[in-house]
C-alpha positions in Angstrom: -31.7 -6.5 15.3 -28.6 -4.0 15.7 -28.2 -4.0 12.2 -31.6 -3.3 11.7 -31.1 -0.4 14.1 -27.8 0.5 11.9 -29.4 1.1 8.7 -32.9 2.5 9.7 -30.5 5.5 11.4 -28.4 5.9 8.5 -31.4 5.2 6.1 -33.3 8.5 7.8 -29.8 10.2 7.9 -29.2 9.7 4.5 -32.7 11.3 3.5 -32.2 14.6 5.4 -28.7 15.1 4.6 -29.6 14.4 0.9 -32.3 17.2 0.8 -29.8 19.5 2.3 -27.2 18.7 -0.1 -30.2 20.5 -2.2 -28.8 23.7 -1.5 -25.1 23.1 -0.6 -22.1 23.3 -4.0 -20.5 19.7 -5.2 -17.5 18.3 -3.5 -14.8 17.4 -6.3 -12.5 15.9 -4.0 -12.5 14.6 -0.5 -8.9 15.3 1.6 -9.9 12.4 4.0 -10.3 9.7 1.2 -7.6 10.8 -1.1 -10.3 10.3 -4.1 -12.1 12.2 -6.4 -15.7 12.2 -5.0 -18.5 11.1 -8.0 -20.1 13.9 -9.7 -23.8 14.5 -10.9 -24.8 12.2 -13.8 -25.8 12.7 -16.6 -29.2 11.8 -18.0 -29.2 9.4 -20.8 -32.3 7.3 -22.0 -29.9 4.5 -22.6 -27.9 4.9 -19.3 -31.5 4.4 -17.7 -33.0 1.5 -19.4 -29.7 -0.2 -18.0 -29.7 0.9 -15.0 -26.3 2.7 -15.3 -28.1 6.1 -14.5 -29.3 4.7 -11.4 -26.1 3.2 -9.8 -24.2 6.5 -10.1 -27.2 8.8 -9.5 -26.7 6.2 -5.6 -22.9 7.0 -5.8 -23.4 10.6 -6.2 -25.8 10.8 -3.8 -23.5 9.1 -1.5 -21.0 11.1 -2.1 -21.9 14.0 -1.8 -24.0 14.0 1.6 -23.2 17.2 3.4 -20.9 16.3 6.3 -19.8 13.0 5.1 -16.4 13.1 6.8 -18.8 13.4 9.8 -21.2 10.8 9.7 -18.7 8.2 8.7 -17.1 8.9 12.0 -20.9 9.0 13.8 -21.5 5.7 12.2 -18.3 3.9 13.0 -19.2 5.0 16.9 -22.9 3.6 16.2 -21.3 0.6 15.5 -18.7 -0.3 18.1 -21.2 0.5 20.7 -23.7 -2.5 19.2 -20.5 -4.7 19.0 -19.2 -4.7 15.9 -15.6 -4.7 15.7 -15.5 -4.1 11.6 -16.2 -0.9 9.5 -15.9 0.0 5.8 -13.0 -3.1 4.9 -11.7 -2.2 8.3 -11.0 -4.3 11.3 -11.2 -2.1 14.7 -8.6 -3.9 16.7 -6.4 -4.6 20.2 -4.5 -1.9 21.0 -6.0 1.0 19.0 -4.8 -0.8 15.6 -7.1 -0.5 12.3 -6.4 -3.0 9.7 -7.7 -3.9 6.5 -9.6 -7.1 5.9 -8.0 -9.5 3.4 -10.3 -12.3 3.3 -10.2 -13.6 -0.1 -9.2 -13.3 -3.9 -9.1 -14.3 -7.0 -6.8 -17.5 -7.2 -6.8 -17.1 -11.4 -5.0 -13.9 -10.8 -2.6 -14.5 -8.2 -1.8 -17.9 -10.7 -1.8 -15.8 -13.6 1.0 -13.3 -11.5 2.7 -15.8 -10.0 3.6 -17.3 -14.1 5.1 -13.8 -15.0 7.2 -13.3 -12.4 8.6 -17.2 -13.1 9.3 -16.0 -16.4 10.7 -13.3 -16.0 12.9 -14.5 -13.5 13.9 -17.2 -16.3 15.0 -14.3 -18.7 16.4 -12.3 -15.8 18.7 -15.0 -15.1 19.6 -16.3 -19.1 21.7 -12.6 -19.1 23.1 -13.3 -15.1 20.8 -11.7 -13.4 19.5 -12.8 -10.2 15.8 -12.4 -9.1 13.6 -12.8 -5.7 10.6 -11.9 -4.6 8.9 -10.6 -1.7 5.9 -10.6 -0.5 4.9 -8.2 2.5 1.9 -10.0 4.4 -0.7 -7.4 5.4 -1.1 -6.7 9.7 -3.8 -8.8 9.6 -1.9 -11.8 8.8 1.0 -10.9 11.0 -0.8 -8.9 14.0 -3.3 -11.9 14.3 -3.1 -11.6 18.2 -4.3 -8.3 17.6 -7.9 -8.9 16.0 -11.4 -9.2 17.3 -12.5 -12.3 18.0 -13.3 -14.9 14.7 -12.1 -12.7 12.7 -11.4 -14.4 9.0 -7.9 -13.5 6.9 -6.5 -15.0 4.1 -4.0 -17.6 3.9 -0.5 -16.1 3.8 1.7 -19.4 3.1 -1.2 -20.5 0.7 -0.8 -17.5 -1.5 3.1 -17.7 -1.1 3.0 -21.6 -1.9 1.2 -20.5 -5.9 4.6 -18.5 -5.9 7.1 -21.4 -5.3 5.6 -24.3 -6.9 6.0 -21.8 -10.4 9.8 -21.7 -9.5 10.0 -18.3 -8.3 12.4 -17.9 -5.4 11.1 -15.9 -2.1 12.0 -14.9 1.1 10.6 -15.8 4.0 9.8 -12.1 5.4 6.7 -13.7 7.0 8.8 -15.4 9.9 11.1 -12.2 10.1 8.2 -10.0 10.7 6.3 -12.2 13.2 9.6 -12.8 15.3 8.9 -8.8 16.1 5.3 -8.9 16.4 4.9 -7.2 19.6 7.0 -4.1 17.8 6.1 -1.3 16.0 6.2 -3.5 12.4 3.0 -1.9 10.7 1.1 1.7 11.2 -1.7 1.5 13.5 -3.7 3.9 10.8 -2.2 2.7 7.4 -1.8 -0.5 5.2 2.5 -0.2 5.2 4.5 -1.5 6.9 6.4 0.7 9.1 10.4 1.6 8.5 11.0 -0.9 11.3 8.9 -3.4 9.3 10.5 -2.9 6.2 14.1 -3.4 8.3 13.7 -6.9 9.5 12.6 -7.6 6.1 15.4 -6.1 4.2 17.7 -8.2 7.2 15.9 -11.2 6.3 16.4 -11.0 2.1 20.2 -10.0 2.8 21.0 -12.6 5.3 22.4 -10.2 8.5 21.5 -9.7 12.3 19.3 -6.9 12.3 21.6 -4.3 14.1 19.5 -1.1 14.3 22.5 1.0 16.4 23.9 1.4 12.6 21.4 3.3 11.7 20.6 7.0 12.0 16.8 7.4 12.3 15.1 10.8 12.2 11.2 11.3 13.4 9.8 12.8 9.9 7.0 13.7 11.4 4.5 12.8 14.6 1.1 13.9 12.9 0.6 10.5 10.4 -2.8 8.8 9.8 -3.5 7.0 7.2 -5.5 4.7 4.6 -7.4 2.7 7.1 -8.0 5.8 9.7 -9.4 7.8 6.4 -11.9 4.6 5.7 -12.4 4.7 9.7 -11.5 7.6 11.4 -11.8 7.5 14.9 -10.4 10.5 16.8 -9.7 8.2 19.6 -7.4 6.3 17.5 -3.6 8.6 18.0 -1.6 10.1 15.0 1.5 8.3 14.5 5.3 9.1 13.8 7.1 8.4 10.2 10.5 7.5 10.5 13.1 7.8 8.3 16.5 5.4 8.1 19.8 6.2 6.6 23.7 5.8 6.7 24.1 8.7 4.5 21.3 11.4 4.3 22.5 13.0 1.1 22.2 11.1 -2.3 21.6 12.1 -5.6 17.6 10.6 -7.4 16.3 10.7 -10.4 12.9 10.6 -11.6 11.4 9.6 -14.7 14.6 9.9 -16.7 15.6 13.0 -15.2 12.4 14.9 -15.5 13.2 15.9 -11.6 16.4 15.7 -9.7 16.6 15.9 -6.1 19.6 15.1 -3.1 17.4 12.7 -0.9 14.6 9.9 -0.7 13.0 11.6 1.2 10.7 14.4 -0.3 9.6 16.7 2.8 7.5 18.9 1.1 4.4 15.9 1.5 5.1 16.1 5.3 2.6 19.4 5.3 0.0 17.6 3.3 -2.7 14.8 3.7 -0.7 12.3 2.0 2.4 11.9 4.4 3.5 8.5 3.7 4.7 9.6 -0.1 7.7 11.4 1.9 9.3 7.9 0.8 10.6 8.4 -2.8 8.4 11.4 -4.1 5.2 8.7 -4.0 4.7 6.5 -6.3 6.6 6.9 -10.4 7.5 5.2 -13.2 11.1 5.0 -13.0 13.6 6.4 -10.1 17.6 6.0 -10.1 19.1 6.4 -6.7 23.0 7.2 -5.9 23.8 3.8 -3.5 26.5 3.9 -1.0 27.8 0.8 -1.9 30.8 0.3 -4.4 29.5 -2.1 -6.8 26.4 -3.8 -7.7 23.1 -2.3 -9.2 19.6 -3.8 -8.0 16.3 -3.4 -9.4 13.2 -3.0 -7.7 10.3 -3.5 -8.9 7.7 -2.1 -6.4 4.1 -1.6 -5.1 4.2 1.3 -2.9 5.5 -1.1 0.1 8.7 -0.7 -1.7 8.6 3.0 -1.2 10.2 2.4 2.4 11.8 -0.3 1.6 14.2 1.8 -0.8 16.3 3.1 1.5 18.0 0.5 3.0 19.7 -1.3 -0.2 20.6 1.8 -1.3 23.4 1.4 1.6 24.9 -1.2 -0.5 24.7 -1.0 -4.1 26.1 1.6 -6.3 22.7 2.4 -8.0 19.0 1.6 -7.3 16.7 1.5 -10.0 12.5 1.4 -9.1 10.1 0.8 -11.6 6.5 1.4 -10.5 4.5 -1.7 -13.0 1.5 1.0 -12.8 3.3 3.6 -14.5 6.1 1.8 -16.5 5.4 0.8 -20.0 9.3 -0.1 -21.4 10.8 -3.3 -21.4 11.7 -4.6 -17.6 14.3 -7.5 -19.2 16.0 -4.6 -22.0 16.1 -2.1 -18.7 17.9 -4.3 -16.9 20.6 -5.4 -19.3 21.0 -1.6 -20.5 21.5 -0.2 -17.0 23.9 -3.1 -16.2 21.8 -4.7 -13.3 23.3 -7.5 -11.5 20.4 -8.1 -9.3 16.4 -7.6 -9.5 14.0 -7.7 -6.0 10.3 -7.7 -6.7 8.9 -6.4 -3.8 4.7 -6.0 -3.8 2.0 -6.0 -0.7 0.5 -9.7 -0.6 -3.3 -7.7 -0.9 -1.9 -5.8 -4.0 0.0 -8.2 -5.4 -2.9 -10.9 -5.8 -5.3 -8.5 -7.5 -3.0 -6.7 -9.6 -3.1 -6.1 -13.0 -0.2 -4.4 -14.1 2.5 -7.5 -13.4 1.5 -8.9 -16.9 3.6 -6.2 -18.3 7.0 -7.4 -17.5 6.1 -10.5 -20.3 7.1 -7.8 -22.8 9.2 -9.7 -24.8 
């Protein structure tokens, strides 16, 4: 019955806001979603005959409804107040956390992943390199006392198990993370991990005590929501603060070969804009070289954007990090490593975007 209620609203919504949008300019691009918002179709008799036209005539129409920012928000309310406790992907949780639902996925993938990076770690290791992996469960999977009642997630130590039995060596971040569970580990608004997070895991893949009086840590900024606020936002759900974690504030990075130069990890200029979190390493590129504090050693990471925040802690104790983005980087991850005298490679990916992704098959370049 209450979704009954749900949709006839939205339904009549839907209809008045779309005769509105009659007389109201296109959006290109929506600031909350961080996505290009679907433009009006073109009319094609073959696009229609195969029902093409149809499904993005729905999407534009979607899309474009005036207010939109608005009426997600009104619906989210709709819902909590007839019990639901899950919006848009989005579980509404204890303690005014959002987080994304991870409930299942496409084994042939992860399997098909989980081969490549065995592999490569095989080749990595024929020129004396070392390789692990990590991979960061989502909140759900780590936060469980956190979400509403019943609520399903997938299988952390199943997905890490596909990993293991190929012969690729991991580290157990999972118990690291949960040991801290009633701590600030993951954003209340946003799918990452939090620097604090990303700590006990870098303690956990180097073997120390976690010691976080060694550390300098400056409050970036106090004004953060993010990915799972913008598919839910709820103004009664607080902005957050984005902390940043060195030794040494001042290094010298390199992007893309040089294309930009820079004297920190930290690129401040994102701290003014919607899209906060890419403070960490100038978002997300191809390539990146990073002055490390440390007087030997070189380590490769190869990164999701988990590894974004990740980044500045090892750079405390090799002489160079190197990140490679697999969604941008097209040379050869085995040739890179041996021509920029790695000694040691971390793969580091989000356990949601690591079992879907696509990209991994590119470090089988032979």
């Amino acid at each position: 019955m209450r979704n009954k209620i749900i949709t006839s609203f939205f339904c009549l919504l839907l209809a008045v806001s779309t005769l509105a949008g009659l007389f109201m300019p296109d959006r290109y691009y929506s600031e909350r979603e961080k996505r290009t918002l679907t433009q009006k179709p073109q009319f094609t008799v073959s696009d229609f005959i195969s029902g093409k036209f149809a499904d993005n005539l729905e999407s534009y129409l979607t899309d474009q409804v005036p207010l939109r920012d608005d009426w997600v928000t009104m619906k989210t309310y709709l819902e909590l107040a007839v019990g639901k406790r899950e919006s848009g992907g989005v579980y509404i949780c204890k303690d005014k956390y959002l987080m994304d639902k991870f409930t299942s996925y496409s084994k042939k993938q992860l399997t098909a992943n989980a081969s490549v990076l065995a592999e490569l770690q095989k080749k990595l290791a024929a020129e004396g390199i070392s390789m692990d992996t990590i991979l960061v469960p989502v909140a759900a999977q780590v936060l469980t006392d956190k979400l509403p009642a019943y609520a399903p997630v997938a299988d952390y130590a199943a997905i890490l198990r596909v990993l293991t039995d190929a012969g690729v060596d991991t580290v157990d971040v999972f118990s690291a993370l949960s040991a801290h569970n009633g701590e600030n580990i993951y954003y209340r608004t946003d799918h990452h991990w939090t620097s604090l997070g990303a700590y006990y895991a870098y303690c956990a893949w180097r073997s120390v005590q976690p010691n976080a009086e060694e550390w300098t840590r400056e409050v970036l900024c106090n004004d953060f929501r993010g990915t799972t606020w913008n598919k839910v936002p709820l103004p009664s759900v607080p902005a957050e603060e984005i902390t940043a974690w060195y030794k040494h504030a001042s290094r010298r990075v390199s992007y893309n070969s040089g294309q930009y130069e820079t004297d920190s990890i930290y690129e401040r200029k994102y701290l003014d804009g919607s899209d906060q979190y890419a403070v960490f390493l100038n978002s997300n590129q191809a390539q990146t070289v990073i002055e490390g504090s440390g007087k030997s050693g070189k380590l490769l990471l190869i990164k999701d954007s988990y590894g974004n925040t990740f980044a500045q802690f090892p750079v405390e104790d090799y002489a160079e990090v190197h990140v490679i983005d697999l969604r941008f980087f097209r040379s050869d991850v085995v040739e890179y490593a041996k021509e920029n005298g790695i000694t040691d490679t971390l793969v580091l990916y989000g356990t949601q975007n690591f079992v879907k992704d696509t990209n991994i098959k590119e470090v089988a370049k032979v």
